[in-house]
C-alpha positions in Angstrom: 10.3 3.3 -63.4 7.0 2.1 -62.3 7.9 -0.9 -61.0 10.5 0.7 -58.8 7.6 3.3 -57.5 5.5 0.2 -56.8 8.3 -1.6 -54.7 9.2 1.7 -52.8 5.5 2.1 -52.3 4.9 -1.6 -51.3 7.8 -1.2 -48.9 6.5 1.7 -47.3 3.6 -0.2 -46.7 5.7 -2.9 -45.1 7.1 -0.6 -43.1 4.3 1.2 -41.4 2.5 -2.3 -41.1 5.7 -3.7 -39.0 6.5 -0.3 -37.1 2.2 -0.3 -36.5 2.3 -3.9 -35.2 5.2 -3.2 -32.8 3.4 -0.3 -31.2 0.1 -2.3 -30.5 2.7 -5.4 -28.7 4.4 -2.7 -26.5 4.1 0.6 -24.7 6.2 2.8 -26.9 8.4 3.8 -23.7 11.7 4.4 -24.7 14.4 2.0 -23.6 16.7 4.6 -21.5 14.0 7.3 -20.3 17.0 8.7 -18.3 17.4 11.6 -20.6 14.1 11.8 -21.4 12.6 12.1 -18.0 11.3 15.2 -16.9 13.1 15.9 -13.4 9.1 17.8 -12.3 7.5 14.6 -13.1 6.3 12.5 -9.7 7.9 9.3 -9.1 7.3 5.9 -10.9 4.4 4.1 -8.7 6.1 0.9 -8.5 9.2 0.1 -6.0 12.6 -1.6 -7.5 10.9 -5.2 -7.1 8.6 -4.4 -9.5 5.7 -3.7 -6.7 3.3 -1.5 -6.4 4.2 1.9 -4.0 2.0 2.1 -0.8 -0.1 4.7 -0.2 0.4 7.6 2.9 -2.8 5.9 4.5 -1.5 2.3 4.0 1.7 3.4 5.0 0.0 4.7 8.1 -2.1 1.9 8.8 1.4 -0.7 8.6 2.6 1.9 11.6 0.1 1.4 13.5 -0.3 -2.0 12.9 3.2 -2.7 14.2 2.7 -0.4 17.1 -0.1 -2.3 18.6 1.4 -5.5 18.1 4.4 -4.0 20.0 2.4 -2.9 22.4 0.6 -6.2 23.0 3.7 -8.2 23.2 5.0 -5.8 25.4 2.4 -5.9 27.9 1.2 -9.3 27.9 -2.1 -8.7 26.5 -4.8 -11.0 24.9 -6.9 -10.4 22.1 -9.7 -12.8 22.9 -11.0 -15.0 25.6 -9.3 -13.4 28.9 -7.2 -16.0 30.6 -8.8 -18.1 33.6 -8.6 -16.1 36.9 -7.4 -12.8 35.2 -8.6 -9.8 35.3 -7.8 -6.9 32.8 -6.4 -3.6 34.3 -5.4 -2.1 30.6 -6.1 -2.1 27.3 -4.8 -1.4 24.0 -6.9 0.9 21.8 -6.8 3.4 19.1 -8.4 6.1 20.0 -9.7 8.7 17.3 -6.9 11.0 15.8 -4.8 9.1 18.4 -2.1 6.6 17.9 -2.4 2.9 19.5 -1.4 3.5 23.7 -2.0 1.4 26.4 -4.7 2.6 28.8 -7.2 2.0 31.5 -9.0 -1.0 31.2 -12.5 1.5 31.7 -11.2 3.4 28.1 -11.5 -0.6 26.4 -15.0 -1.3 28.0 -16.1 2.0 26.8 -15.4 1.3 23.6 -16.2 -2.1 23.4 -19.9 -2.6 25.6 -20.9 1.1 25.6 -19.6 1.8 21.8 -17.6 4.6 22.6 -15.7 6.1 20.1 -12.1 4.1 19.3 -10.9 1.0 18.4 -9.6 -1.7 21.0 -7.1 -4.0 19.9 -6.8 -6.1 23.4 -6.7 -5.9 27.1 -3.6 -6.2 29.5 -3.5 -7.9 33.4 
């Protein structure tokens, strides 16, 4: 009888050892947490890929982004070094709380030699 108390025991053991090694190599999230899943819970942060979810700001930020680089195509702006023997009548800016827009030339100077508030992102013949 003792001997069969001792293997029980000593399998028990095994047991918990196994069951305590698999927990420390995984997360202990079920397989299927479909019917598990609280429907009030947010959102996983990660997309389908496997990528992290942006954020509202970076979100944001990618909008903008693409609308000033819209904007510069659109109006045949530079973002450096203004071609020989032109002269810029607009300018792309951010202004603050503002999305990007095209404006007067004098709103981009502002900003860039007199360091009024904004960003500008280029000027435009």
């Amino acid at each position: 009888m003792t001997r069969r108390v001792t293997a029980l025991v000593g399998l028990a053991a095994l047991a918990v050892a196994f069951a305590l090694l698999v927990g420390m190599t995984t997360d202990w999230t079920p397989i299927s947490t479909a019917t598990t899943a609280d429907p009030s819970a947010p959102a996983p942060s990660t997309t389908d890929a496997g990528q992290p979810r942006l954020t509202k700001t970076q979100r944001a930020d990618q909008r903008r982004a693409a609308a000033v680089g819209k904007l510069l195509r659109r109006h045949g702006c530079w973002t450096g070094q203004a071609p020989a023997g032109v002269t810029p009548t607009h300018a792309v800016v951010t202004l603050p709380g503002a999305e990007p827009a095209l404006v007067a030339a004098e709103v981009g100077f502002g900003i860039w030699l007199d360091g009024d508030p904004g960003v500008v992102h280029g000027f435009c013949p």
